[in-house]
C-alpha positions, 0 to 999 in steps of 0.5 A: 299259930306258933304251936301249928309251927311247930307241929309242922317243922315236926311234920317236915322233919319226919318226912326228912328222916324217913325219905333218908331212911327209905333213900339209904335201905340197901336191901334185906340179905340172908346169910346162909351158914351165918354161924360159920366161920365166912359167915359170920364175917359176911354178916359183919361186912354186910351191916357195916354197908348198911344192910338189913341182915337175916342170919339163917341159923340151925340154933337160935341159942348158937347164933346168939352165941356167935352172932350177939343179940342184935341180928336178926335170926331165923331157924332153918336147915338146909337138908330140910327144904320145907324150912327154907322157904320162910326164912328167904319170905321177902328177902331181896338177896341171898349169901350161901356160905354154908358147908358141911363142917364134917356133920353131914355128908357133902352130898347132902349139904354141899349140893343137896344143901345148894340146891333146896336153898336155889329153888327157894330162893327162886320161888321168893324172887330173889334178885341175886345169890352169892355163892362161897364154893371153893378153888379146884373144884373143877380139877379131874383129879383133888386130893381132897376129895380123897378124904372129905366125901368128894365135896369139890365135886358136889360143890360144882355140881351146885355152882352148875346148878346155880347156873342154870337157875335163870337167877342172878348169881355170883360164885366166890371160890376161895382158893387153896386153905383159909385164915382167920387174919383180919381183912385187908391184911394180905394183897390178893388177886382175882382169877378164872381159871381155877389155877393152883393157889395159896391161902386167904382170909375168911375176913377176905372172903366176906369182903369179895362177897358183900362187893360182889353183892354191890356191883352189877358187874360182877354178876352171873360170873365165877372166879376165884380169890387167893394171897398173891403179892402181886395184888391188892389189899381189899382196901385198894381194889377198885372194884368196878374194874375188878369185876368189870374184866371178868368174863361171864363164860370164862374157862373155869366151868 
C-alpha cells in the first residue's frame, strides 16, 4: 500500500510539473540575423521571457561563437529561400533583424532577404512577424542611401511587402544611429511619423521587439524608437498604453 502511495504522489507531481511546464510554453521564436549585433540581444530578451529560441545563423560555428552552446541553431540564408523554409518548420513567430552588414547589396538582403523570409513564414503559419527596419525610410531624399546602395529605400519596400502579406506584423524603426549601451540606460519615446531622431540602443531595440511580440496591441502597427529625454526608460514604459495609442494607418507609410 505504501509503495502504491508512492507511485501516485509521483504520478501527481509529474502531472503538476508538466501542466506548469505546458501553462508557462510562451511559443518557439525565430531569430532572423541572430548573430547580428540586435539580434543577439533579441536572442537575449526573448529567453529571459521564457521563450523557446531558434537562431536562424549562416554559420553554425559563428553562432556558437556569438550565441554559446546553449540555443538552438539552424543554418540558413536569406539570399537562399529554399533554406528558409525548415528553419521556420513549426515555429509560432518569427523576429527579422537581419542586414546587409556591408556583404551583399541591400536589394538583395534588405528586401530580397525580406521577402523570401515573409512568404515562408506565411506558408508555415506564422502568428506573427517582428520586423527591424530603421527611421527615414520613407524620406524622398537620405543621405544614407547616397552611399549604402539605397538600402532605406529597399528596407521600405520589404515594410510594404510585409504589409500586404495578410500576416500579423509589427514593424520596429530604430531612429538615427545605434548603440551598444545596456537597456534601460537611456528614456526613449515612441513615434509614427518617421521624424528626424537621434540615437538608441540595440539593447533598446530587442527590448521594444520582445514586447512588440508580447502585446496584441501592437499588432499590424509601424513606429519608430529614439533617445529622447522627455521618455521613459524601457524599465517604466507601460507597455499596453504605449502600443495601445498607436494607430494601424498612421502617417509614416
Amino acid at each position: 500500500m505504501k509503495n502504491i502511495m508512492c507511485i501516485l504522489a509521483g504520478v501527481i507531481v509529474m502531472g503538476m510539473v508538466a501542466s506548469s511546464s505546458f501553462a508557462e510554453d510562451k511559443g518557439l521564436v525565430v531569430v532572423a540575423g541572430a548573430t547580428g549585433r540586435t539580434g543577439r540581444r533579441v536572442v537575449g530578451h526573448l529567453k529571459k521571457e521564457g521563450y523557446e529560441v531558434r537562431a536562424m545563423v549562416r554559420s553554425k560555428d559563428k553562432g556558437t561563437r556569438v550565441l554559446g552552446d546553449d540555443i538552438v541553431m539552424v543554418q540558413a540564408d536569406v539570399t537562399d529561400p529554399a533554406s528558409l523554409p525548415p528553419a521556420v518548420e513549426g515555429a509560432d513567430f518569427v523576429i527579422s533583424a537581419i542586414g546587409t552588414g556591408g556583404k551583399a547589396s541591400p536589394e538583395d538582403v534588405d528586401y530580397g532577404g525580406s521577402v523570401a523570409l515573409i512568404d515562408a513564414a506565411k506558408k508555415a503559419g506564422i502568428k506573427k512577424f517582428i520586423m527591424v527596419t530603421s527611421g527615414g525610410v520613407t524620406w524622398r531624399i537620405h543621405p544614407i542611401n547616397w552611399f549604402s546602395g539605397g538600402v532605406l529605400k529597399w528596407k521600405r519596400k520589404a515594410e510594404i511587402y510585409l504589409r500586404a502579406s495578410g500576416l500579423t506584423h509589427v514593424i520596429v524603426r530604430p531612429n538615427g544611429g545605434l548603440s551598444d549601451d545596456p537597456a534601460g540606460e537611456h528614456k526613449i519615446t515612441f513615434t509614427q511619423s518617421d521624424d528626424f531622431g537621434g540615437k538608441i540602443s540595440r539593447d533598446d531595440v530587442a527590448v521594444v521587439c520582445v514586447k512588440a511580440l508580447m502585446y496584441p496591441e501592437a499588432d499590424n502597427k509601424t513606429f519608430e524608437i529614439q533617445n529622447d529625454d522627455n521618455g521613459q526608460s524601457v524599465k517604466d514604459v507601460d507597455w499596453h498604453a504605449t502600443f495601445s495609442a498607436m494607430k494601424v494607418a498612421s502617417d509614416n507609410f
